[in-house]
Structures are given as C-alpha cells and as structure tokens.
Steps between C-alpha positions, in 0.01 A plus 500: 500500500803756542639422216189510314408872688854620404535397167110682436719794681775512265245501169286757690824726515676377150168619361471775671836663420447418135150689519712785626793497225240512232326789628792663619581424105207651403515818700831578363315429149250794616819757629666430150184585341388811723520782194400202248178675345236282461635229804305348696632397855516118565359310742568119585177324648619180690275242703542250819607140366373243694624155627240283622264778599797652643714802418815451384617815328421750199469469122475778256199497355469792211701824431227760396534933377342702741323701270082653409464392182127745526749765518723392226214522253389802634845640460555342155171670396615880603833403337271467181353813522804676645705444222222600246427810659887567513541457088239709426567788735859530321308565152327760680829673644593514130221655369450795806839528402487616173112655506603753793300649689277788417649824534860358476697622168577197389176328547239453175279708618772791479552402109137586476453834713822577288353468187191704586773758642650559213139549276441721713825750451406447125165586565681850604733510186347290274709645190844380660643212364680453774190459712369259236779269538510519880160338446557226272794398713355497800164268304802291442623490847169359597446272250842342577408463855199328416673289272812460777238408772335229248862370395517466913149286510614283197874472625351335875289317304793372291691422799214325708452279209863422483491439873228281512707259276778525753254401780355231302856295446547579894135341587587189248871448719305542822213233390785245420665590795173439723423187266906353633382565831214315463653156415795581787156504730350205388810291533636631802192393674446185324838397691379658833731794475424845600404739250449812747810682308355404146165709619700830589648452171167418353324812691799731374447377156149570501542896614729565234249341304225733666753786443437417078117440493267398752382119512278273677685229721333117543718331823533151462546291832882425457555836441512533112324815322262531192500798352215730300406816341251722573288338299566149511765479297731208608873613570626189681299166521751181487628681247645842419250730225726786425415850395520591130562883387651691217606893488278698295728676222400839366285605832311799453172647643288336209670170608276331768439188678183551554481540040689227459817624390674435799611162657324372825652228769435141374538210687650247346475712155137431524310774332228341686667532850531907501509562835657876397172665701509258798826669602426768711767464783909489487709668276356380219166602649652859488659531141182331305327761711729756381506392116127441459309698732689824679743606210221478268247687699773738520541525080121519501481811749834689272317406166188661610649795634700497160156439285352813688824733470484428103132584448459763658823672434396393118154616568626876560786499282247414159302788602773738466743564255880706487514844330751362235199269369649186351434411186442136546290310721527181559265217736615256682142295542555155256242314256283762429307505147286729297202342514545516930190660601549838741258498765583880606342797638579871459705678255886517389640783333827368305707817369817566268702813666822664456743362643735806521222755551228279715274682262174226375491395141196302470310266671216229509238426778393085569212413662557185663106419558464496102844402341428118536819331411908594510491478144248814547757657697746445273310657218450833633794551666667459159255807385793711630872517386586193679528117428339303759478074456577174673832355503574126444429457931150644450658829694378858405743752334468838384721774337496812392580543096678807547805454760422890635155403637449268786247263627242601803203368655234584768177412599232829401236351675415693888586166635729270391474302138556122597524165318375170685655225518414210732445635832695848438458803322794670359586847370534494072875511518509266802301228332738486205803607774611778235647694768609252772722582786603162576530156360449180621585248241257351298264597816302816387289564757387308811705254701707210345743243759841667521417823315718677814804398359379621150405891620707746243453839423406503085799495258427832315492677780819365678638611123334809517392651804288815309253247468407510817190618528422817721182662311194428357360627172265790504189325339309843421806713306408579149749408222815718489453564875751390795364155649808390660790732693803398639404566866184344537537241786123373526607140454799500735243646748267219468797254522552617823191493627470139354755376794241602760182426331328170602461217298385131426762260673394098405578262808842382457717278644406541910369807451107562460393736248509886560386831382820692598767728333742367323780662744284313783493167350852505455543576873214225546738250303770589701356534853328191455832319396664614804188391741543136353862510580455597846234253520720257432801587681256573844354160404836375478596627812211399739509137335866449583452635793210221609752240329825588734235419773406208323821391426609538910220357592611178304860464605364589868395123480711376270812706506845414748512620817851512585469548908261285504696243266862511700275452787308133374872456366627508878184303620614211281851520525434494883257204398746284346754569796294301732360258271916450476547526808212225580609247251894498655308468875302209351824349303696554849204286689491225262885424480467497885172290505763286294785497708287390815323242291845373416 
C-alpha cells in the first residue's frame, strides 16, 4: 500500500510539473507576442486524471485563444466601412482643393466674378480694345477652370478605376491565402493538433480582407471560413472563386459603368456574377463609389453650371452686336434644312450698315408668326445685299456682298422675337447661334455629359476681339442714319446683369434643382462640395473614434497583460518547484522503503 500511495505521488507530481512547463511555455508564447497585432493570449485547459476513482495527477486537456469572436465581427464590420469612408474622403480633399472656396482668388467662383468684373469696366469703355480683350481672356480663364475642375473629376475617376484593379489582385492573393489556411485547419485538427494560431492568422487575413471589400463570413465548427459577397456571390467555398477586372482605357465622363462602357467586378469572369453594386464597403467600396457615383455627380453639377453659363451668355450676346459690324455671320446650331418649319413670334429687323460710318444701308423686317419655314428666312434675307444659305452641316451663314457693310440683327418687336424649339424659346440669332459667346462642341444649347471640359470662348472672337459685342442696333433709324456708335454699351450692361439674374438650374448630380443666379449656383456647387467633404471627414472622425473603443475593448479580453502574465509565469514556476520538490521527497521515501525492506 506505500508503495502503491507513493508511486500515485510521484505521477501526481511528474504530471504536475509538466502541466506547469507547458504553461509556463505558453506564457512566454503570450510575452513574445505582447505587440503581435491581431494575438490572441493562450490559455492551456487541463483536467484531474483519475486512477481507480482516485486522483492521481493532471493532464492537459486543450490550449484555447482567449478571444470574443461577437466583437471580432463587429470590429471586422467597422473596418469595412472605415476604410470606405477613408478612400472616398481623400477624393474629396482633392476636389475642395482645387474648387476653393468662395471668395478665395483662386477658387472657381473667382474665375467667374472675374469675368463679370471685367464686362463691367468694358461696359465703361466699351470702344477700348484693350477692355475687349481683358474680357475674352478672362471668358477664357473660366472656361479653363471649368474644364481644369472636370479634367480633376475624370482624372480621380481614372485613378479609382486603376485602383480598383490593384485591390482586386490583392483580394484574389488574400482569398488563396485564406483558402491555404483552410486546409492547414482541417488537417491540423484531423491529427488532434491545435489550430488556435492558424485562427489569429485566419482572423488577420480576413480584416485585410474587410480592409478591400466587405464580405459575409460562414464559421465552420473546426474553425474554417466560407466566404460571400454582398449579394451572395461565393468568394471561398472548398474552393477559391477569384475576382475578375480589367482597366477601362480611354475614361472620360461619357464613359460609364452604369452605360456599359465601363468594366464591372466579375467573379470568376462571370458576366453573370457582377457583384460590382454589392460592394459598398472597403476600399473598393470607396473607389467604385468614387468612379460611378460622386465624381460623376460632380461632372453633372460643372456641366450644368457650364450649359447655363453658355446660354445665357449666348442669349445676350445674339441680341447685341459690335460697332465694327462684321460682315459674316456664321451659326453654330447643326442639321438644319429649308423646308424646317419656324414656329416664331414677333418681328426681326436684319440690316446692312456701314461698317466704317455705323451709318444703315438697308434693311428687311421677318415676321416669325408668318415666315413658315428657314427656307422662308432664307429668301428674304437674301432681298438685301447679302448671301444667306445652309452649309454642307445644315448651319446658317450670311455675308454681306460688299466687304464695307456689315451684318446686324435685332428683334423690332416691344418684346422679344423668339423661335421654339422643344421646350425653349430662343432669340432669332440665338436659335441659329449667329452670334454666340461660347461654344460647347457639337452641344449647342442645353446640357450634354462632359460639356465642362468643352466650355471655349468662340474662335472669331478670340481672333478678333472687335467682335465682341457691346451694342445693339437701333431698330427705328431711317436709312443713311447712325444705328450703331462706338460707345454704346447696352449689351455689356445686360451681360452684367445676366450674372445676378436668376435662372432655371436642372437637378444635378446631389444637388436639387434651383432658381438661383448663376454667381450663386456656382457658390452652391462649391459650398455644397465642401459640406460633403466635411461630412465625410467628421464621419470619419466620430467612426474611428467608436472603433479605437472597439478595438480596446477587444484586446481588453483578448490582448497580453504583461503584470498579470510575469505574475501566472511566477505562479507556475513556483508550481513546478514543489511538484519537484515532491517527486525527489517521494523518490527519497521509496529508496528508503527499499533499504528497510532489504
């Protein structure tokens, strides 16, 4: 019976002191690993082993992560949604950047108060052709800074789409790094080894995966992950589904995923599996968000601030005309025909005068309720000493025969004389855009994608700046008398009341429609710019904020305490010194139980 209660002694303290090496083992394990981000402390879970219903001793029993996985998912979540919010808010930065703010010389709103600056010193000197060019360069100046602001837009957009191809390849090397983690799993607990490491790595993996795009997680029992899209499109099932994406050459603001023109996220290069609009979260979350939705609203807002500038800049500037008359007029409106019908009301007065002398020469009056077609128009407007026809484009031109006499035109009606087309009604030289300001491209009048980056002031007058018009022509002189002088400034009045007047603003982008000035809309573009920049950097702040919390929350439970650590360290050590201690006591009683026996 002695022997049999010392020997159950000795494996009572053998055990013992081997329970304490390992988790003195594994302690030092959890000091190594105190920074490690992403560790989770160690624990070694042990039970009583028993000897015929008696105890004899200690046997390890599992080695489990102290860790809440509730937490991790919560955490992997705000990751998600951190990082998306993050990417965006730098697009943002750029673009407050480069818009200004209003009142600031170098912001766009500036270009514009500029421009109506500098009409309005011609408006005092309108004969100077100093003054004139002052004008056209600062209509330049703005134009450029529309275009420079939609070149921005387009550029992020160029640069999000190139990104998102970067974050793709880094999602496909983090799927096949989650999928080799998966088999380690599976056989390292088929063989009853511990896989506690392999799910830090696993749970590390998967926030840098969060980081990229957000997912939905499926937990298996052993510890392995399936992984889907938003959407339910599979990612990692048994088998790795990668992400399929190509850069989109030749990016520009008529070049849309949402048209079709630009590539989406495939999964397994399934046009089927398109999961491009399920991604909301991540980086990725942040540039498709950029590319398809915020830079575009963006262009939208600039080309309808653009669309308004040119009409109604082109709307005064056809009314007028310069002193030095020109003697060839020329539309910029496409596709027209002679057998167009005019659907018109009022009356035009179309004149041949001097071009040294201002003095009228002759002159016809159309009225636009009874003319009926172009080819009408046409007709009588070639009564006079002029040749007026349709080029190749369909686009009205007229010339005076005699190179001395000049071209002018002005409604004689009280109010006045307009054309209709569609929804709009349009001045005579307007409609035809015989007198435009501005050009647009192909874009005559309304609002076209990308038009911003199109604004420029017309060719002929950038050649020739005494074509600016800064008078109108006196509809009731008699022939031979004065109907134009060199210091009339009617039209560069009206220009500059034009900046202040309120007009028709379409919804656009994020911004609801508006009857506003054009100077406010500008500030309204700008202002609201700036608000969704701070939203997103405030938003950016308070969520980080709630995620450090988070985030100490977790490693609170699952992080190492080193006091407390060097502390279970001593316990143990102190653990296996008597367990020691006990087994030489018992080794020392049973050589003597020996000796007596002998």
């Amino acid at each position: 019976m002695a022997y049999g209660n010392l020997s159950t002694t000795i494996n009572a303290a053998v055990s013992g002191r081997t329970l304490a090496q390992n988790n003195a083992a594994i302690i030092a394990q959890n000091l190594s690993n105190a920074e490690t981000e992403g560790y989770s402390r160690q624990e070694l879970k042990f039970s009583t082993q028993m000897l015929g219903g008696i105890g004899c001793g200690v046997v390890p029993k599992d080695l489990i992560r102290i860790t809440d996985m509730f937490k991790i998912e919560q955490m992997r979540s705000k990751t998600s949604d951190l990082s998306q919010l993050a990417t965006l808010n730098t697009f943002y930065t750029n673009l407050n950047q480069n818009l200004g703010q209003p009142g600031e010389n170098n912001s766009l709103s500036a270009s514009l108060n500029n421009l109506k600056k500098m009409i309005e010193s011609l408006s005092r000197r309108p004969e100077v052709d100093g003054e004139r060019t002052a004008v056209i360069r600062a209509a330049q100046n703005l134009a450029q800074d529309l275009g420079r602001m939609s070149n921005i837009a387009q550029d992020a957009r160029k640069m999000a789409d190139a990104q998102i191809y970067e974050c793709v390849q880094d999602v496909n090397n983090l799927l096949t790094n989650l999928s080799s983690i998966n088999k380690e799993i599976q056989y390292s607990a088929s063989q009853g080894q511990s896989v506690v490491g392999l799910l830090d790595q696993r749970d590390s993996k998967l926030k840098e995966l969060s980081e990229l795009m957000d997912i939905r997680v499926q937990y298996a029992s052993d510890g392995q992950v399936n992984l889907f899209s938003n959407g339910g499109g599979t990612l990692l099932q048994t088998e790795v589904h990668q992400l399929d994406f190509s850069q989109t050459s030749g990016i520009n603001a008529t070049v849309t995923y949402a048209s079709g023109t630009m590539n989406g996220i495939l999964i397994d290069g399934d046009p089927a599996k398109d999961i491009t609009t399920f991604i909301s979260g991540g980086k990725l979350g942040g540039y498709i968000m950029a590319r398809d939705a915020d830079m575009p609203a963006f262009q939208d807002s600039l080309d309808e601030m653009t669309a308004v500038l040119r009409d109604q800049m082109n709307a005064v500037h056809n009314r007028g005309t310069a002193a030095g008359v020109p003697q060839t007029l020329s539309g910029t409106r496409t596709g027209l025909t002679v057998a167009d019908n005019v659907v018109g009301l009022g009356t035009v007065k179309v004149a041949l005068v001097d071009r040294a002398t201002g003095n009228l020469v002759e002159q016809t009056t159309i009225d636009l309720s009874t003319i009926g077609t172009i080819g009408g128009i046409i007709n009588q407007m070639n009564t006079l000493g002029m040749v007026a026809n349709l080029d190749a484009n369909g686009v009205m031109q007229v010339q005076a025969n005699n190179p001395a006499y000049g071209v002018a035109i002005a409604s004689s009606s009280p109010n006045e004389a307009t054309i209709t087309s569609g929804a709009a009604n349009y001045g005579f030289s307007h409609y035809f855009g015989l007198n435009d300001f501005y050009v647009t491209g192909n874009t005559v009048t309304g609002k076209a994608t990308g038009i911003a980056s199109q604004l420029a002031v017309r060719q002929e007058l950038v050649d020739d700046v005494s074509r600016l018009a800064h008078t109108v022509l006196d509809v009731t002189g008699a022939i031979g008398s004065r109907v134009l002088t060199a210091g009339g400034n009617s039209t560069l009045v009206s220009m500059t009341q034009m900046f202040g007047q309120e007009a028709n603003f379409a919804a656009s982008g994020k911004i609801s429609g508006l009857i506003t000035s054009l100077s406010d809309y500008c500030n309204t573009v700008i202002q609201y710019t700036a608000a969704e920049g701070r939203y997103l950097n405030q938003t950016l702040e308070n969520e980080s904020a709630i995620y450090d919390l988070g985030i100490k929350s977790l490693e609170s439970i699952r992080g190492v305490n080193i006091q407390e650590e060097i502390m279970s360290l001593m316990q143990w050590q102190r653990q296996m010194k008597v367990c020691t201690q006990l087994m030489l006591t018992a080794e020392d009683m049973m050589q003597e139980l020996m000796r007596i026996k002998r």
